[in-house]
C-alpha positions as CSV (number, residue, x, y, z in Angstrom):
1,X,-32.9,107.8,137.1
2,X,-36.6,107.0,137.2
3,X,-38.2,105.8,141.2
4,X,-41.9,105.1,140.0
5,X,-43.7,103.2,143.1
6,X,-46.5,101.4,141.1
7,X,-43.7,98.9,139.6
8,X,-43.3,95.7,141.4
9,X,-41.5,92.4,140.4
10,X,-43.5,89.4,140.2
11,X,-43.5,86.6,142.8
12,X,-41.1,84.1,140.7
13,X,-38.2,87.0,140.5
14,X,-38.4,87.9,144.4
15,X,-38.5,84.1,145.0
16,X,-35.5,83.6,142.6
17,X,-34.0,86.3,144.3
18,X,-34.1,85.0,147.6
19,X,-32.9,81.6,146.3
20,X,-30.3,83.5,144.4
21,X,-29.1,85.2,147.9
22,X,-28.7,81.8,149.9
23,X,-26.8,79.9,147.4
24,X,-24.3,83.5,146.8
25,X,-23.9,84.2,150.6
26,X,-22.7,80.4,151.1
27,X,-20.3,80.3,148.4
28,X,-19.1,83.8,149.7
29,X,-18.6,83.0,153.2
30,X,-17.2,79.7,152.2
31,X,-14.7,81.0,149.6
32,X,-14.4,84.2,150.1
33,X,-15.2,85.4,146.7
34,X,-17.7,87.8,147.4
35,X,-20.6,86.1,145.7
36,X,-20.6,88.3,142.3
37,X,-19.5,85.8,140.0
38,X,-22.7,83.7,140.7
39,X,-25.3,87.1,141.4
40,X,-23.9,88.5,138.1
41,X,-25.0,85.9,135.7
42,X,-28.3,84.9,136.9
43,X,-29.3,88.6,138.0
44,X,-28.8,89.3,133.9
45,X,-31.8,86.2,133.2
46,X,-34.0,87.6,136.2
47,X,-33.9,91.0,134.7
48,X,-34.0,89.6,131.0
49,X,-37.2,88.0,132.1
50,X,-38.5,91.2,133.9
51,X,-37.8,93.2,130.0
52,X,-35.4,95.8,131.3
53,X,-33.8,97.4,128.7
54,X,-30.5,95.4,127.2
55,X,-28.4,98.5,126.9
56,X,-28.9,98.7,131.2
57,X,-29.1,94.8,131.5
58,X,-25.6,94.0,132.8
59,X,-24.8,97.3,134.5
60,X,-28.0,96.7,136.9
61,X,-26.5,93.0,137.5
62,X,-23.3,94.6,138.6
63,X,-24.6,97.2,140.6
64,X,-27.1,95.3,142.0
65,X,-24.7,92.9,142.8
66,X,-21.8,94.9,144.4
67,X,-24.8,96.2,146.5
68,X,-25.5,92.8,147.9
69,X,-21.6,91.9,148.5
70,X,-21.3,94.8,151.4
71,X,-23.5,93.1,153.7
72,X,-22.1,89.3,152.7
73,X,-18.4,91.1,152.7
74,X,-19.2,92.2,156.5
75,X,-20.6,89.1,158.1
76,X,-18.4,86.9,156.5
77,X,-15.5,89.2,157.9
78,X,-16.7,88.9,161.7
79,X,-16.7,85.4,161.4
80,X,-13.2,84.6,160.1
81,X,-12.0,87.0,162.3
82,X,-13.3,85.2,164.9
83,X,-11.4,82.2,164.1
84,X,-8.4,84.7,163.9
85,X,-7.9,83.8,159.8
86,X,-7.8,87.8,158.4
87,X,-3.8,89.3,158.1
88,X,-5.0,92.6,159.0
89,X,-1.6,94.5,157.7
90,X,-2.1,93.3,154.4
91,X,-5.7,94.4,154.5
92,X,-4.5,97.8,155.4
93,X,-2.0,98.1,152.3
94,X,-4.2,96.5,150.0
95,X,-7.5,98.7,150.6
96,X,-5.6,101.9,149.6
97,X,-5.4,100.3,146.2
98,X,-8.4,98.6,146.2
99,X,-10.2,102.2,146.7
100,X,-8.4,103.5,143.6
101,X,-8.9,101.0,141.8
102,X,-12.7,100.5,142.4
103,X,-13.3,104.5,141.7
104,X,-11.8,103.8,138.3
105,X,-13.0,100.2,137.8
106,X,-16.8,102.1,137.8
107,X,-16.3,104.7,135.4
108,X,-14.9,102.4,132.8
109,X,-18.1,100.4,133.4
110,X,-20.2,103.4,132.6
111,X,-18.4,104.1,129.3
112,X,-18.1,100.7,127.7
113,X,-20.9,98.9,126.0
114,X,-22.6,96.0,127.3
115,X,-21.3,93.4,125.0
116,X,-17.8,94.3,125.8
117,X,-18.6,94.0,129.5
118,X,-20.1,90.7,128.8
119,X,-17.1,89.4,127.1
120,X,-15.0,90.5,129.6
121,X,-16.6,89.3,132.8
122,X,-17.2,85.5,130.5
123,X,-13.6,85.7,130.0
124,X,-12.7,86.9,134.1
125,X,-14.9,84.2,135.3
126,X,-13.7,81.6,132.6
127,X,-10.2,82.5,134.4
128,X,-11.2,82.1,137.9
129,X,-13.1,78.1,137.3
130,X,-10.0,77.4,134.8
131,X,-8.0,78.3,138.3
132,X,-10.3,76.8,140.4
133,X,-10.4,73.0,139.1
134,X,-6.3,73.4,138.1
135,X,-5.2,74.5,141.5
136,X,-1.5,75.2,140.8
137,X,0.8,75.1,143.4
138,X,3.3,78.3,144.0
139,X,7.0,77.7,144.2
140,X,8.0,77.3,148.0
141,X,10.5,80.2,148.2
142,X,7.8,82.7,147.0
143,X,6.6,85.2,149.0
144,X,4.0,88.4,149.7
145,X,5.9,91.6,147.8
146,X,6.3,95.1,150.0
147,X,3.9,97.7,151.0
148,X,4.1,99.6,147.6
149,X,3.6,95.5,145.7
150,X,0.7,95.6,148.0
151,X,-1.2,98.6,147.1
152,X,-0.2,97.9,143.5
153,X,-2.3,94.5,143.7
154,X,-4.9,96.1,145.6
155,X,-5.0,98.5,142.7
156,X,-5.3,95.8,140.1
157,X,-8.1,94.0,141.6
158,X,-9.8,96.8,143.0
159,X,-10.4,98.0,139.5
160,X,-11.1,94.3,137.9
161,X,-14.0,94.1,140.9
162,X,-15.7,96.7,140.4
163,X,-16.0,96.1,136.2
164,X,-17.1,92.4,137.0
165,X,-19.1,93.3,140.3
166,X,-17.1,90.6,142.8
167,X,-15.9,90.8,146.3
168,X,-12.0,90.5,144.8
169,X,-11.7,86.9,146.1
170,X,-11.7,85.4,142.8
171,X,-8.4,87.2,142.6
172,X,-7.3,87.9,146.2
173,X,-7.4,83.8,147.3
174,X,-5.5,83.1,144.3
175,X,-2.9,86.0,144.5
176,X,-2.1,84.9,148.6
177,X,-2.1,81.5,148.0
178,X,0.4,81.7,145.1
179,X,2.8,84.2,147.7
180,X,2.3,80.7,150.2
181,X,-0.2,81.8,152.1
182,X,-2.5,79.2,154.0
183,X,-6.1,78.9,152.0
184,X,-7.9,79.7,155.5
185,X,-5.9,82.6,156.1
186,X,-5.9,83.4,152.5
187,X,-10.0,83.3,152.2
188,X,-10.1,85.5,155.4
189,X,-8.3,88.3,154.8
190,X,-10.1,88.3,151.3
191,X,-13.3,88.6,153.2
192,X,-11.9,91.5,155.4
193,X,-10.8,92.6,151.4
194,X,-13.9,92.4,149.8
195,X,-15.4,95.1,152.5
196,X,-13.9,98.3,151.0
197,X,-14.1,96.5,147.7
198,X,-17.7,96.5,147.9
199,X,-18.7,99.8,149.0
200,X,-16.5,102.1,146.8
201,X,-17.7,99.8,144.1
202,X,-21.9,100.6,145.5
203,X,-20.9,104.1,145.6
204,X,-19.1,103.9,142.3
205,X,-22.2,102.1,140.5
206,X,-24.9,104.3,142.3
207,X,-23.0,107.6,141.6
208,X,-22.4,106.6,137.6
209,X,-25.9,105.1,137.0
210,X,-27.9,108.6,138.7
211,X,-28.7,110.2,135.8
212,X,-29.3,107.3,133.0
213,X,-32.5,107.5,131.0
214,X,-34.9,104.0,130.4
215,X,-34.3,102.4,133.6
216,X,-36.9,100.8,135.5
217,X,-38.5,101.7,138.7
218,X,-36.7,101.4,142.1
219,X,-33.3,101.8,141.3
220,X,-30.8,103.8,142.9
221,X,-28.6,104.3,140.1
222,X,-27.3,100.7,138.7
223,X,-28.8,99.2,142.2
224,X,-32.1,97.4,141.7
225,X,-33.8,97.4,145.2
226,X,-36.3,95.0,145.4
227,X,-33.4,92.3,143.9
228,X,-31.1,94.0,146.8
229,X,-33.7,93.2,149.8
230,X,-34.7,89.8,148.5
231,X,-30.8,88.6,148.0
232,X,-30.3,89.7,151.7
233,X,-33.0,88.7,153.7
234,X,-31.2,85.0,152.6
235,X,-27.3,85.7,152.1
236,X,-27.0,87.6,155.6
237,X,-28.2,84.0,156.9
238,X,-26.3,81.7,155.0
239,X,-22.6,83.9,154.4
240,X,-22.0,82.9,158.0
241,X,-22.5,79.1,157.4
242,X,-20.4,79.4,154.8
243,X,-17.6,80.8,156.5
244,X,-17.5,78.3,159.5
245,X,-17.8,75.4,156.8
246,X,-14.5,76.6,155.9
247,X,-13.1,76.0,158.8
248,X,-14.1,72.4,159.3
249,X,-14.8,70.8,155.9
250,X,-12.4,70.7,152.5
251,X,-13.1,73.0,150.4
252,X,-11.7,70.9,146.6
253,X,-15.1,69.3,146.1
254,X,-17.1,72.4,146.6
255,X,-14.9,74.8,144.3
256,X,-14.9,72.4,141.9
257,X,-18.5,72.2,141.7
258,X,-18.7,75.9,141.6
259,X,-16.2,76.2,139.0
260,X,-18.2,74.0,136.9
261,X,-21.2,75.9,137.5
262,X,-19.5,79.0,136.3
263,X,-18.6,77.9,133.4
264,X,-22.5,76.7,132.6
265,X,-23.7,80.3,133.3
266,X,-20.9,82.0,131.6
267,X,-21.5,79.7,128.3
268,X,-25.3,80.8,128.7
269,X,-23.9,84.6,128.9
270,X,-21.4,84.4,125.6
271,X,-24.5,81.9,124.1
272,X,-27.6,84.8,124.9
273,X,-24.7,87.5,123.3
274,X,-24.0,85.9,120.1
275,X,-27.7,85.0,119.7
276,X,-28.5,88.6,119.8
């Protein structure tokens, strides 16, 4: 891991960032998804444009990202707690997965290349628009599974969140709203979630990235600072609008305009991969 102090990101990549951070923290706060899916992909053109290396690209966008989603993660927890929306039981249960999961979920990162990341987080995020615009409805007679069905889950997207750098939202919404949950309550307790998601995830990328060669300057493993600072001088402001706009507007118009946004920057992500 290089820190070299005379490296500094230009003016257009700390404004982007800052842009970057107030759009993410919204949708986070408002949906509960953390904010990855939408850091990820345009943190990848930010540092294309800045000439990191390729073979680091995508790793730095994840770290960097599951960096950011602590703070957004936090604030958008005290706020739906405050309107009393976050099943704390099921948090409990579903954090001893999560840990696991998010421990391993960063040590297959290290070891697979970046084109097979960048398939599989296309494909993930692919999944979560598909889901988004669709919006099945669970059979009425379903509901949440036991403790051990808990940490299981927890587990599974523990893992899956820290290989795609997102709160767990894009997976934890859907999972308690198919088990009948209410979407309020559901996109609460994912915020509570996406806490310990995102800090054994920071630890996970920080520890794995310490020691790799060609990186640029000011990183802390896979964590690019300055990106880091600029995303939360704005998400810290706006994750909190989002999360009381989820408690007084509908939410179908906004996800679907999200979803469709994913699907632009994950069709950029498979284009820039096959171009290569």
């Amino acid at each position: 891991m290089m820190l070299i102090p005379d490296f500094f990101p230009s003016l257009g990549f700390v404004l982007a960032c800052l842009v970057l951070g107030a759009v993410a923290g919204f949708f986070a706060g408002m949906l509960g998804i953390g904010g990855g899916t939408l850091l990820v992909p345009i943190l990848v053109m930010l540092f294309e444009q800045q000439q990191v290396t390729p073979d680091h690209i995508l790793h730095l966008a994840l770290g960097t990202s599951m960096a950011a989603i602590v703070v957004s993660a936090f604030v958008s927890l005290r706020t739906h707690h405050a309107h009393g929306a976050v099943d704390w039981p099921v948090v409990r249960l579903m954090t001893v997965g999560v840990l696991l999961g998010t421990a391993l979920g960063t040590f297959i990162a290290r070891l697979v290349s970046t084109q097979t990341l960048s398939v599989f987080f296309a494909v993930f995020i692919a999944y979560i628009a598909i889901n988004m615009l669709v919006g099945l409805k669970p059979k009425p007679s379903r509901q949440l599974p036991g403790p051990a069905g808990l940490i299981a889950v927890g587990g599974g997207i523990g893992t899956i969140s820290a290989l795609v750098a997102v709160g767990g939202g894009a997976m934890t919404v859907p999972f308690l709203t198919w088990c009948n949950r209410d979407i309020r309550n559901a996109i609460g307790t994912s915020a509570a979630l996406g806490l310990p998601i995102a800090l054994g995830g920071t630890v996970g990328y920080v520890v794995n990235g310490w020691d790799v060669q060609g990186m640029p300057a000011q990183v802390l493993g896979y964590v690019h600072l300055p990106a880091l600072a600029a995303i939360l001088c704005t998400s810290v402001f706006t994750t909190p609008w989002g999360a009381r706009a989820a408690h007084r507007l509908p939410a179908t118009l906004l996800k679907r305009v999200f979803a469709t946004l994913l699907v632009v920057l994950c069709a950029r992500m498979l284009w820039k991969l096959w171009a290569a």
